[in-house]
N, C-alpha and C positions, 0 to 999 in steps of 0.2 A: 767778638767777645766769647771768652770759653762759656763754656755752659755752667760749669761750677762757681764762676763768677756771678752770673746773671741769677742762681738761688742763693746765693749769700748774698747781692745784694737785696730781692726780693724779701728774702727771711728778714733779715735787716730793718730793711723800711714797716715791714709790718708790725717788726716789736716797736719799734719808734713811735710808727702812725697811732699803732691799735692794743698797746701792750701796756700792763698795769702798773703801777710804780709802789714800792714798801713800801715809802713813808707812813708812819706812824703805828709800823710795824717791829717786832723784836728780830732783827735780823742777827744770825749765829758772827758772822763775815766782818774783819774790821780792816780800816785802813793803816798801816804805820804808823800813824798818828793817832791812831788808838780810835778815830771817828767809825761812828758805823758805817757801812761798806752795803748803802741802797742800791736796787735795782728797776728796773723796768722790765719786766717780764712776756712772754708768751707761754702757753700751758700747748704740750702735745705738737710741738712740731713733726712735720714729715717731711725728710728731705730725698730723694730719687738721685742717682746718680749710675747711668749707662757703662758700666766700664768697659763695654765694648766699643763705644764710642768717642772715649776720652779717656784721659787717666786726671780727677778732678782734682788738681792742687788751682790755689788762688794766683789768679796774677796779678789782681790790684795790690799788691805787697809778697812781699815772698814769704813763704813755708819753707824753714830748715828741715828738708827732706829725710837729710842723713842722722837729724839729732830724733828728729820723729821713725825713722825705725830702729835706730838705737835702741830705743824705748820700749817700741813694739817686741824687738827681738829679745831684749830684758826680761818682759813682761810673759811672753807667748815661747821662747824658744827656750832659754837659760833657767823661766819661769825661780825668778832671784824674787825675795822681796827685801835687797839690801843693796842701796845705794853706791856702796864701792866698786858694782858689780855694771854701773851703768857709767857714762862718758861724760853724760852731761851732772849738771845743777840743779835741774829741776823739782825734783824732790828734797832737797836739802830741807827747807823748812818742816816737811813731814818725818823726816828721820829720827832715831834718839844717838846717843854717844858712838853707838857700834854700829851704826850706820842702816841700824834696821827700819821698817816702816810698818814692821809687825805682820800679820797674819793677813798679807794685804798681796790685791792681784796675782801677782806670779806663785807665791804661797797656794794661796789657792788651788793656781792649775796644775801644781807637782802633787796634788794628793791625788793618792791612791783610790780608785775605787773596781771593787768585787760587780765584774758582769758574766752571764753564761758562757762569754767566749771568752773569760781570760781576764788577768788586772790589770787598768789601765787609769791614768792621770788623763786630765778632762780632754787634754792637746791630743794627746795617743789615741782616745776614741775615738777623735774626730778624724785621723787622719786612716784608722782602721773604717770606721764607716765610708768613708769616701772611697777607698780603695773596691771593699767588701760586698758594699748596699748603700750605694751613690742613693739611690732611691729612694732614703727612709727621709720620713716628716718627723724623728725624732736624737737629729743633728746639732746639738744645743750644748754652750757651754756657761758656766752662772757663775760668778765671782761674788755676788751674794750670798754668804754663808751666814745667815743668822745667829746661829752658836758662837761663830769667831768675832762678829763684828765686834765687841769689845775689846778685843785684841788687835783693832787696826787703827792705825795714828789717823787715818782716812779714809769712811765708808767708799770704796768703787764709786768714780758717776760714772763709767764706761763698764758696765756689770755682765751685759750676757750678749751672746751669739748666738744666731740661729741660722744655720748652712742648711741651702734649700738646691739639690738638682735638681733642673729645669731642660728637659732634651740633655745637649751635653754642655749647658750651662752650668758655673756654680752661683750662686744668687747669696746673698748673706745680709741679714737685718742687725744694727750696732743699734742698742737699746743703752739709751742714758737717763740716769735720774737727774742729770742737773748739768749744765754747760755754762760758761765764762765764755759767751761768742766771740768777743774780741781777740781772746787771747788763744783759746783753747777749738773753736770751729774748727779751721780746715787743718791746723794741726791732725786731730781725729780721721775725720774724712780720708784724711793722705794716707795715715799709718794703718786704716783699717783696711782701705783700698788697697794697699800694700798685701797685706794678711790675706785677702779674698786670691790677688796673685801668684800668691805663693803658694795657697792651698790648692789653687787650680792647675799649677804645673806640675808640682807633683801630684797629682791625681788625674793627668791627663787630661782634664775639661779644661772648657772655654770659662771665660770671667764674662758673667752678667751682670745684674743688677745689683749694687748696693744702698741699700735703705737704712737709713738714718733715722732715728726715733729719739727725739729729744724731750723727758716729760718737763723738766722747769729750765725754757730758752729764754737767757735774761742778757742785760747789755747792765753795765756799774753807770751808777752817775757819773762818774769818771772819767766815763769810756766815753758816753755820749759824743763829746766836738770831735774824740778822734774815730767814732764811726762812721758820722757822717759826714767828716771829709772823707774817708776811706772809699764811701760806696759812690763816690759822684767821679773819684777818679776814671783816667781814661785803660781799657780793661786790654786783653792782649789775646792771642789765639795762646790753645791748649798745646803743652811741648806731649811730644813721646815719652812715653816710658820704655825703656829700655831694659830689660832682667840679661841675667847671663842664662842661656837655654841648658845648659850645661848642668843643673843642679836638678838634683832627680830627689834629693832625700831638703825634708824639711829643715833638718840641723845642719846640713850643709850651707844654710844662706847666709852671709855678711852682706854688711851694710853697705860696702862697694861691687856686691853684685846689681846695682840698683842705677841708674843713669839717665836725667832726666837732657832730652835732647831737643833745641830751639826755647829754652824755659828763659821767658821774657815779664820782667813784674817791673811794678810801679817801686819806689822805694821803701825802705823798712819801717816802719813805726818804732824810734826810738823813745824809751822811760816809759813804755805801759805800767804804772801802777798795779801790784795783784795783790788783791783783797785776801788774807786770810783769815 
């Protein structure tokens, strides 16, 4: 069993066993049927993942690797916050006419800000710090922008980073205010573990630990039958990740520099319902 397997099913079963359920609560979230869209919750998940050890995508089901850094690259590289600009679908419901999603993630990380070394967009600092002063405890990037939040069809749940060297490790904590586990868990985990990759080859480190910070980890009533058939299924060894060694600069990465090698999963979960 990969290891990445063995804390989603864990996570899993504990929001099931020990996790609180909305009813009778005013949830924001509906179903296409217009019904409200209840959960079962856990508060403050922590999740740990070695990436020296594995590279943690799911294998009881598969993770569209290449649509999740599509995403990432969107989000972190292109730093778009407009739909046309990405390959998949999955934004479509948060978009308007022109395709935008408004003042939302990638927006975000292309603003400019005034530091003593020079002006830099929140990506560009980060990858000046890593270069610069690997060393600093103040590596952090925030997509929670207060002032803008009116302006985004979608508050971030995947909102801030914080890149921490470790010897010639890079380490990085993904802080979420809110996760769809079914749909949306290793998704994250893949595309963020990706990003810690990336950072770490251009910047010459090794890839340590990725920590996962989940504040409201909830499962839809929905999801429920198709979770826990999901986690009782039979699990498979972790594939390689494979990068192209060849890419030195951050904007040089596509989404087939990336190759997952021996990656063996259960089948796909077809018609996951998502609550919006």
């Amino acid at each position: 069993m990969s290891k990445a397997d063995n804390i989603f099913i864990t996570m899993c079963k504990d929001i099931l066993d020990n996790g609180i359920y909305s009813e009778g609560e005013d949830v924001r979230a509906k179903w296409m049927d217009g019904l409200p869209a209840h959960t079962i919750k856990k508060f403050a998940i922590v999740n740990r993942y070695d990436l020296s050890e594995e590279f943690p995508i799911l294998t009881l089901r598969p993770t569209n690797l290449k649509a999740a850094i599509d995403e990432l690259l969107w989000i972190w590289q292109t730093k778009s916050n407009n739909i046309k600009d990405l390959d998949s679908r999955i934004w479509d419901s948060w978009a308007n006419e022109e395709g935008s999603i408004g003042k939302a993630y990638g927006y975000q990380l292309g603003i400019k800000h005034k530091y003593s070394e020079g002006e830099f967009d929140q990506v560009d600092r980060v990858l000046y710090d890593l270069k610069h002063n690997p060393y600093s405890r103040r590596i952090i990037v925030n997509m929670y922008n207060h002032s803008d939040l009116h302006e985004m069809n979608l508050y971030p749940c995947a909102y801030s980073m914080t890149f921490n060297v470790t010897g010639r490790k890079l380490n990085a904590i993904l802080n979420q205010r809110s996760q769809d586990i079914l749909v949306a868990n290793n998704w994250n985990v893949s595309q963020y573990a990706i990003l810690v990759h990336m950072l770490a080859q251009v910047s010459n480190l090794e890839v340590g630990e990725f920590v996962h910070v989940i504040a409201d980890a909830h499962i839809y009533d929905k999801h429920i039958p198709l979770v826990t058939e999901l986690v009782n299924r039979i699990s498979y060894p972790a594939p390689k990740l494979l990068i192209n060694p060849n890419i030195k600069d951050f904007y040089d990465f596509k989404v087939e520099d990336f190759v997952l090698k021996d990656y063996q999963s259960g089948d796909q979960i077809n018609k996951i319902p998502v609550a919006v």
